[in-house]
C-alpha positions, 0 to 999 in steps of 0.5 A, a space after each residue: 533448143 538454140 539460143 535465140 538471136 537478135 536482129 539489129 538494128 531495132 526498129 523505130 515506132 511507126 515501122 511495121 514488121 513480120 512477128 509471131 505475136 503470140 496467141 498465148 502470153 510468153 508463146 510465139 504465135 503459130 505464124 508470123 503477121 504484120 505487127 506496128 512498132 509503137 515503142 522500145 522498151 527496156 527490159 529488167 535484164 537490161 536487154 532492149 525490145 519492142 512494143 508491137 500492135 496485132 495486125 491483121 487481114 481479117 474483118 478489116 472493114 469492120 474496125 473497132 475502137 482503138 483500130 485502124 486500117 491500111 489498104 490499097 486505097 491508101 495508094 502511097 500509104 499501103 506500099 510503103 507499109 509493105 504490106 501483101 493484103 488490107 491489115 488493120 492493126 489493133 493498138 488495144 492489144 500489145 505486147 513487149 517482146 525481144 527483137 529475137 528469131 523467136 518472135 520475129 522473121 524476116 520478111 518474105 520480101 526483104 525489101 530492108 536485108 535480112 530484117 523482119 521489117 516489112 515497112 513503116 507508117 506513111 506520115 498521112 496516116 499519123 492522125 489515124 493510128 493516133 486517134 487509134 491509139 487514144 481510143 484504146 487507153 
């Protein structure tokens, strides 16, 4: 299996990008999906990552603690984040990954070149993911 590859630059908090976040610990997931950017991280063999939220389009009218939405009704919100449909990202859980081919791809509408990031956090929506994130500690 080749060596995996890592895309540059890495992306900032609040950036929303197409990952496998996996299902299993330390598998990339079956199919990408969009992930929130919450942090980098440094890992032990000094190489850089990234802390990334699960995203989904499922049930996302029916948010749980530590969760947030967006959708169209966010009008300038949800075309910034890039987004195909309504996706409600859990910030209880996360995982640290490589910003690597293996878990990453690049997005079906690379509006930012050949990268995985398929937009960012709308400021208007800071309270929201905040809230979210201090619901899920």
């Amino acid at each position: 299996m080749p060596a995996a590859k890592p895309f540059a630059p890495l992306p900032e908090p609040g950036d929303i990008v197409y990952c496998r976040f996996p299902e299993t610990l330390g598998t990339p997931g079956p199919k990408p999906r969009p992930a929130l950017v919450i942090g980098l991280v440094d890992f032990a063999d000094g190489s850089r990552g990234v802390r990334v939220a699960y995203g989904t389009s499922q049930k996302v009218t029916a948010l749980k603690s530590g969760e947030f939405a967006i959708t169209p009704a966010d009008v300038a919100a949800y075309e910034l984040a890039g987004l195909s449909y309504p996706t409600k990202f859990d910030l209880r859980s996360t995982q640290d990954l490589p910003y690597t081919d293996e878990w990453f791809r690049v997005s079906p509408t690379p509006a930012y070149g050949a990268t995985p990031k398929l937009g960012s956090l709308h400021a208007s929506l800071f309270r929201r993911a905040e809230a979210a994130l201090a619901a899920s500690r």
